[in-house]
Backbone as JSON Lines, residues from 0, in Angstrom:
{"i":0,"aa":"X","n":[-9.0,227.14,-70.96],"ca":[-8.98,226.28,-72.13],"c":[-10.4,225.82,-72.42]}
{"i":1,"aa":"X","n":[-11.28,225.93,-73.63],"ca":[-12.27,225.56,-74.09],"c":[-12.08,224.19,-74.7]}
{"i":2,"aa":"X","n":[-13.43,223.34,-74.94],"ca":[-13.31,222.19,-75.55],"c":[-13.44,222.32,-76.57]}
{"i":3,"aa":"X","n":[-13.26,221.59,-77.8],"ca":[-13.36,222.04,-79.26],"c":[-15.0,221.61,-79.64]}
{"i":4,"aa":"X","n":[-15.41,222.44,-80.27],"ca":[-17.04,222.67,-81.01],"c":[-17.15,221.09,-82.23]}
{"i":5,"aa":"X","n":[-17.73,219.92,-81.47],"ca":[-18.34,219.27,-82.36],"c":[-19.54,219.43,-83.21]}
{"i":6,"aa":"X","n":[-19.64,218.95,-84.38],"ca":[-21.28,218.69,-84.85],"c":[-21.68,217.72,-85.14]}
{"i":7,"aa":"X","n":[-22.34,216.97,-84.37],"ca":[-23.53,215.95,-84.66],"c":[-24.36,215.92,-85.1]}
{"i":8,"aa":"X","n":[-24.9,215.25,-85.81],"ca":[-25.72,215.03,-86.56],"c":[-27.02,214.05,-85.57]}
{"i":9,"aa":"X","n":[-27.92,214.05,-85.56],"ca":[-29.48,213.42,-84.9],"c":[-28.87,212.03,-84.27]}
{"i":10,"aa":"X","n":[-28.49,210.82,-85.68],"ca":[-28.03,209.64,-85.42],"c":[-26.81,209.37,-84.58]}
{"i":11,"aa":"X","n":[-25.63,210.46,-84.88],"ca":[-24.67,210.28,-84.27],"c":[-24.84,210.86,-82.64]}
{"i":12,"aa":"X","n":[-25.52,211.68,-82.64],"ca":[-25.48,212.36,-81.15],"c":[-26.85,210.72,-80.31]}
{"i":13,"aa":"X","n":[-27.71,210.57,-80.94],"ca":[-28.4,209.07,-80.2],"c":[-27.07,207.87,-80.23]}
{"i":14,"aa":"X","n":[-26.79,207.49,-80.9],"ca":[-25.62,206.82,-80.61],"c":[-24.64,206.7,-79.71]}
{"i":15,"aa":"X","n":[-23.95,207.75,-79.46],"ca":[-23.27,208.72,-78.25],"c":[-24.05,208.12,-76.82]}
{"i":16,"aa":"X","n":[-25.37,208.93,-77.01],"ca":[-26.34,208.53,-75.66],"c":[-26.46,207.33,-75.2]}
{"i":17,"aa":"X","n":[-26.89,206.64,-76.0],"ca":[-27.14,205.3,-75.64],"c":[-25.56,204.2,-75.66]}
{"i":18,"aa":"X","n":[-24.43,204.64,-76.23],"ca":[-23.09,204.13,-75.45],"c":[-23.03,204.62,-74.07]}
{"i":19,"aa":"X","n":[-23.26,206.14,-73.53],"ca":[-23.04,206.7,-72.73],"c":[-23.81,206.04,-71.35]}
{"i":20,"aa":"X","n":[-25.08,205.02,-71.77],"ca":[-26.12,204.78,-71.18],"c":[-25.38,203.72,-70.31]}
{"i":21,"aa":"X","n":[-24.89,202.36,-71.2],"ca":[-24.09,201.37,-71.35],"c":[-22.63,201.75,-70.47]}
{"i":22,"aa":"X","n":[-22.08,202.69,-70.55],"ca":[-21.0,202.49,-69.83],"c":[-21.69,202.51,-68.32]}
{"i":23,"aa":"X","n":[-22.47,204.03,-68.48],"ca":[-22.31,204.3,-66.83],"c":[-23.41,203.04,-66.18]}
{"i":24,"aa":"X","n":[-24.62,202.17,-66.88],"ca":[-24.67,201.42,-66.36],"c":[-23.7,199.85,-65.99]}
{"i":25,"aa":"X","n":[-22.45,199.91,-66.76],"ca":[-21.43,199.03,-66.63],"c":[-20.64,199.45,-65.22]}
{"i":26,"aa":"X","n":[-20.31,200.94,-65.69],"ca":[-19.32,201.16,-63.73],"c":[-20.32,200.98,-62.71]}
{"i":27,"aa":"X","n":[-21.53,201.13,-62.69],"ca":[-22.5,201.35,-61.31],"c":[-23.07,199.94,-61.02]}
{"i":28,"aa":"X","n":[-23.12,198.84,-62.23],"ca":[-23.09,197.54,-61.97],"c":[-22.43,197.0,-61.85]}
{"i":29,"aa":"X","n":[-20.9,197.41,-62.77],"ca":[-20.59,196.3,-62.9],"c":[-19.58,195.36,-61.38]}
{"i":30,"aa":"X","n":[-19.26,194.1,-61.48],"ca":[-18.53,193.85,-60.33],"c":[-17.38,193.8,-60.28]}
{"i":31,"aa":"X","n":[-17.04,194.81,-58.79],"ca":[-15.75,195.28,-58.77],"c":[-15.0,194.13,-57.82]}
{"i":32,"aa":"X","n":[-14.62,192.93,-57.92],"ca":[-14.1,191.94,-56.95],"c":[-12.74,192.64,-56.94]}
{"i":33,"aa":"X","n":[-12.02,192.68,-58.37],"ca":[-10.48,193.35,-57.97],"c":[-10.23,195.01,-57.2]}
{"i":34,"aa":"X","n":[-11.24,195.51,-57.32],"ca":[-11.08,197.09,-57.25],"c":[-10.15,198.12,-57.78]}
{"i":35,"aa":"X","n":[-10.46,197.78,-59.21],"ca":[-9.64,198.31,-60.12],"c":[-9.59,200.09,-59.95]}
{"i":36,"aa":"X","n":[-10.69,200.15,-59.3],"ca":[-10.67,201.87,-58.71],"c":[-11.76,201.61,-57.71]}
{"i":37,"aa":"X","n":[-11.23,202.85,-56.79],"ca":[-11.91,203.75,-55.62],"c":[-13.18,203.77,-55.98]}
{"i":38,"aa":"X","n":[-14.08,203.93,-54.85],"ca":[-15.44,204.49,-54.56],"c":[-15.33,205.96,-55.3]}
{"i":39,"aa":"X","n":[-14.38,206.91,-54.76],"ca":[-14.63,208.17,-55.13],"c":[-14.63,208.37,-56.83]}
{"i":40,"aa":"X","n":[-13.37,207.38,-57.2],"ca":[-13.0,207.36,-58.92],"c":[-14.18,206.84,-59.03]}
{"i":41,"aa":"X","n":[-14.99,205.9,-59.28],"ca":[-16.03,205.4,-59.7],"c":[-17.29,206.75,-59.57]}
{"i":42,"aa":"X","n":[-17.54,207.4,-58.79],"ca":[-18.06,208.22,-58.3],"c":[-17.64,209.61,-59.28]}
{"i":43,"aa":"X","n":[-16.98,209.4,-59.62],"ca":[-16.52,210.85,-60.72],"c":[-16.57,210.34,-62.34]}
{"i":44,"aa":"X","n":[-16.27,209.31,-61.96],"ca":[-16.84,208.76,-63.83],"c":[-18.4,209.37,-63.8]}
{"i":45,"aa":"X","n":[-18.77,208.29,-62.66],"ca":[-20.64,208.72,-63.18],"c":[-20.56,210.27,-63.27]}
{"i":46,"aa":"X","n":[-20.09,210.63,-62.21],"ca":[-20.47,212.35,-62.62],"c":[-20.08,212.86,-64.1]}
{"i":47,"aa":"X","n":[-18.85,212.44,-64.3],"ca":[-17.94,213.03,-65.69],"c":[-19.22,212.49,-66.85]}
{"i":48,"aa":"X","n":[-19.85,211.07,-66.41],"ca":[-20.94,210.47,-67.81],"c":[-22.09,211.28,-67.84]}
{"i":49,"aa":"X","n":[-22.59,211.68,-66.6],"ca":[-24.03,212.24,-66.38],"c":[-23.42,213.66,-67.44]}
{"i":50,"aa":"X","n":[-22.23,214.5,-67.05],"ca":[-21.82,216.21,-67.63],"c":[-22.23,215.87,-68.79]}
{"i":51,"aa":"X","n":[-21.15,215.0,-69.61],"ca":[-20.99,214.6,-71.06],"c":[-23.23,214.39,-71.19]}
{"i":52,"aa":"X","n":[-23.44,213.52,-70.68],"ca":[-25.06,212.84,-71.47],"c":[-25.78,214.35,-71.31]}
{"i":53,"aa":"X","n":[-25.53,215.12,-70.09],"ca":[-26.53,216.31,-70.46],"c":[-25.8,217.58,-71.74]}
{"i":54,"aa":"X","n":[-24.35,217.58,-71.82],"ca":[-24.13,217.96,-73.11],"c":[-24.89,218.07,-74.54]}
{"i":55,"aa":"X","n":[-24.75,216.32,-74.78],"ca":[-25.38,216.03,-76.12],"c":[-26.9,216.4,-76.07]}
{"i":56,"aa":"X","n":[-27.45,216.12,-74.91],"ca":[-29.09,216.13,-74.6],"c":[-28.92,217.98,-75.49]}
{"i":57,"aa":"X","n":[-28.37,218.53,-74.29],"ca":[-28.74,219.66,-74.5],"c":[-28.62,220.44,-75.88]}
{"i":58,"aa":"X","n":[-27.87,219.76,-76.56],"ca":[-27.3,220.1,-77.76],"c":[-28.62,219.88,-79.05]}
{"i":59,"aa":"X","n":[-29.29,218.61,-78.49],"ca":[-30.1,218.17,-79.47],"c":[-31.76,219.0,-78.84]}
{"i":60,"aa":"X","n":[-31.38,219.96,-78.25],"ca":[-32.83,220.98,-77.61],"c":[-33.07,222.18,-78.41]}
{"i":61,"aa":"X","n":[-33.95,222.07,-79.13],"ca":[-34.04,223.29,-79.73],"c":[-34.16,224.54,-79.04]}
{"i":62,"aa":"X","n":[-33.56,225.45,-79.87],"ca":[-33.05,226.75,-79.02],"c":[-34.5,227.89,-78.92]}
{"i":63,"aa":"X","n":[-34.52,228.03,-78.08],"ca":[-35.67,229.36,-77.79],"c":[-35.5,230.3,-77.7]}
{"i":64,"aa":"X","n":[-35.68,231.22,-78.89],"ca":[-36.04,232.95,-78.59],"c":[-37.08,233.14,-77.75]}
């Protein structure tokens, strides 16, 4: 199964990034007194945020012949 082909536009793909920035610095700060999730779940968000942020990055790289 493939993911479906977005297009962003400059503003919308910086936008994206810098939410993307904001969350994963929210799970890696923020405080977990209840432990609403695991070490490992917390641990796979960041990974799942880092996939997604090098996505858009990569998206906004111009392509080289």
């Amino acid at each position: 199964m493939s993911a479906p082909q977005i297009e962003l536009n400059d503003r919308q793909r910086d936008l994206l990034l810098r939410g993307l920035r904001f969350v994963r610095s929210s799970r890696m700060l923020g405080f977990r007194e209840t432990q609403d999730i695991s070490e490992e779940e917390r641990q796979e968000e960041l990974r799942e945020i880092a996939a997604l942020r090098q996505l858009l990055e990569a998206d906004s790289q111009p392509a080289t012949v």
